[in-house]
Backbone as a ProteinNet text record, in pm:
[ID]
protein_1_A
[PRIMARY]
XXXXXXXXXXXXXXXXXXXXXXXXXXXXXXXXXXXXXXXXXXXXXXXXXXXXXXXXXXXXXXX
[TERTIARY]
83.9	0	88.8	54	110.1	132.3	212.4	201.1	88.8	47.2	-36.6	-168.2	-180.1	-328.9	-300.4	-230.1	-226.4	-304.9	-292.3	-330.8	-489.9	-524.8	-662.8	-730.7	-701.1	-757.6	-852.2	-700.6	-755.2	-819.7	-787.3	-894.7	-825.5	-665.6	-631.9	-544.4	-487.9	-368.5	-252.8	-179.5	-37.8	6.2	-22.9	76.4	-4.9	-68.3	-101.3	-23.5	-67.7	13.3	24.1	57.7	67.8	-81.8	-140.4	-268.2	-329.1	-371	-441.1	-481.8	-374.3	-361.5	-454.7	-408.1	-442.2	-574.9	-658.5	-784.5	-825.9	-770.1	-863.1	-889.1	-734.8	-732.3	-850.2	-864.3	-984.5	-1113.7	-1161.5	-1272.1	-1299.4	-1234.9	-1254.1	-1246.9	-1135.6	-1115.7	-1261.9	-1346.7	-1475.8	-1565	-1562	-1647	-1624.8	-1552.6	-1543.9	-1455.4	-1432.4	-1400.9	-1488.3	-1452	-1523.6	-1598.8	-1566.5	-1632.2	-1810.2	-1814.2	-1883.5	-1979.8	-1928.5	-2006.7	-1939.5	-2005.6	-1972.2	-2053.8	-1966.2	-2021.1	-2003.8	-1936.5	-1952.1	-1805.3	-1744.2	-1630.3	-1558.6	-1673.1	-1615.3	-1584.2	-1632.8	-1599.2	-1413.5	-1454.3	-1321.2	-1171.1	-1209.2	-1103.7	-1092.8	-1171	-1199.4	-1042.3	-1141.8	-1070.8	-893.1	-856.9	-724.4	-653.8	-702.8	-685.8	-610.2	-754.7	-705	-578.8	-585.8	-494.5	-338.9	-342.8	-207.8	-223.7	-222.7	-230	-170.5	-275.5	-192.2	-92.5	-65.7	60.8	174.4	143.4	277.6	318.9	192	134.6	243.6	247.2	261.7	387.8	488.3	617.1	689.4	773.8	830.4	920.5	986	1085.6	1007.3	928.7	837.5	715	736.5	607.9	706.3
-117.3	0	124.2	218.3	344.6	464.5	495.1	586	693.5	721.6	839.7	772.6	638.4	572.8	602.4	599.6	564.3	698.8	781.7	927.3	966.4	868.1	894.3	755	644.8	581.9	642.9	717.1	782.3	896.8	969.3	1077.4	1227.7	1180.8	1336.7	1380.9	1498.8	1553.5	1495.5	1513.7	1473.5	1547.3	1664.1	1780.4	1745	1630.2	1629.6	1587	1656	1593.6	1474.5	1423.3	1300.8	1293	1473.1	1474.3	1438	1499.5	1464.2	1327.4	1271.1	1137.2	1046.8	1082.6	996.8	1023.3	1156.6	1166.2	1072.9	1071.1	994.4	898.8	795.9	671.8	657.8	693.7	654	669	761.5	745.5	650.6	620.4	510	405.7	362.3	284.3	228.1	305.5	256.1	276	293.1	306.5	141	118.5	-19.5	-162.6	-79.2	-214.9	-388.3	-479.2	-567.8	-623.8	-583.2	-605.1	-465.2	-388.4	-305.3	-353.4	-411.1	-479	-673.6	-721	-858.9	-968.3	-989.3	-1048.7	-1003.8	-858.1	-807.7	-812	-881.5	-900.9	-782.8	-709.3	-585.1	-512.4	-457.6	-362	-416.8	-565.9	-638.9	-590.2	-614.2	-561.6	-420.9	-330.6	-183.1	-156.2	-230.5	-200.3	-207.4	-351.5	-402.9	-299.2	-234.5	-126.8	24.3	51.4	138.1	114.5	48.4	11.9	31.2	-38.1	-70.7	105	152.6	264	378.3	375.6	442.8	386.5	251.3	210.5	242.7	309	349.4	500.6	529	743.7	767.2	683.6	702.9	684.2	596.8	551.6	641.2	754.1	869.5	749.6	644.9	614.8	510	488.1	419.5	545.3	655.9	726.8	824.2
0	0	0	-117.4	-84.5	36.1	72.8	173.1	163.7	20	45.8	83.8	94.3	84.1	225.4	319	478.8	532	458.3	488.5	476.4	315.3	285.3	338.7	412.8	490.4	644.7	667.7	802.5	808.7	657.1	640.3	660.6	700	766.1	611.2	655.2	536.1	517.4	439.5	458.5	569.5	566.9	625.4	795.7	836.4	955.8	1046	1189	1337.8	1381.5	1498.4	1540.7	1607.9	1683.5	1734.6	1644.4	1518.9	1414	1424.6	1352.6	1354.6	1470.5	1506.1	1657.9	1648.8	1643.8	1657.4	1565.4	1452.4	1333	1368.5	1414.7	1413.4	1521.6	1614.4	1751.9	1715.2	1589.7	1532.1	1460.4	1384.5	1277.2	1293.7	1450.4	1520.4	1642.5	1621.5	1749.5	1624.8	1505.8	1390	1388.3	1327.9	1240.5	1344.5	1496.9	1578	1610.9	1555.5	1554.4	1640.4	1785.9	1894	1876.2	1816.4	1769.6	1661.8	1535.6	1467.8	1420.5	1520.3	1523.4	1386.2	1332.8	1222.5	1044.1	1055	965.7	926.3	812.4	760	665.7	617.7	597.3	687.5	803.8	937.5	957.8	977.6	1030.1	937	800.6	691.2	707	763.1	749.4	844.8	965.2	1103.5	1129	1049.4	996.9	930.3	798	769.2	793	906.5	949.8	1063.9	1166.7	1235.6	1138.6	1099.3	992.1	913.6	881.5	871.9	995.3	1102.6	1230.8	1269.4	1271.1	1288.6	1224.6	1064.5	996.7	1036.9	1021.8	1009.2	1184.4	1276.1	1377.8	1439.8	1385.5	1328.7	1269	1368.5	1241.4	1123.3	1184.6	1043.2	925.2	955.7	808.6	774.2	826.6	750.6	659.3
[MASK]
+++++++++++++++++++++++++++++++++++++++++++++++++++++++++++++++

C-alpha cells in the first residue's frame, strides 16, 4: 500500500500531526471495531486497515 493511501484511509492531510492522527485513528477505530459490529467481515477488513495505517502514520521512520 502506498504511503499516500495511509493518509486517505484515516482521512487526515499529509501535512497532519501526530494529534491529528491519533484523533482519526480513535474514530474510525470505534467506527469499524469488531467487537462493535460482530459479524460483519467488511468492518473487520476496514478495522485491519485502518490500524495498519496508524501504525505506519505514527512511526516517524516508516512514515
Amino acid at each position: 500500500m502506498a504511503k499516500s493511501d495511509y493518509y486517505e484511509i484515516l482521512g487526515v492531510a499529509k501535512s497532519a500531526d501526530e494529534r491529528e492522527i491519533k484523533k482519526a485513528y480513535k474514530r474510525l477505530a470505534m467506527k469499524f471495531h469488531p467487537d462493535r459490529n460482530p459479524g460483519d467481515k467488511e468492518a473487520e477488513a476496514k478495522f485491519k486497515e485502518v490500524k495498519e495505517a496508524y501504525e505506519i502514520l505514527t512511526d516517524a521512520q516508516k512514515r
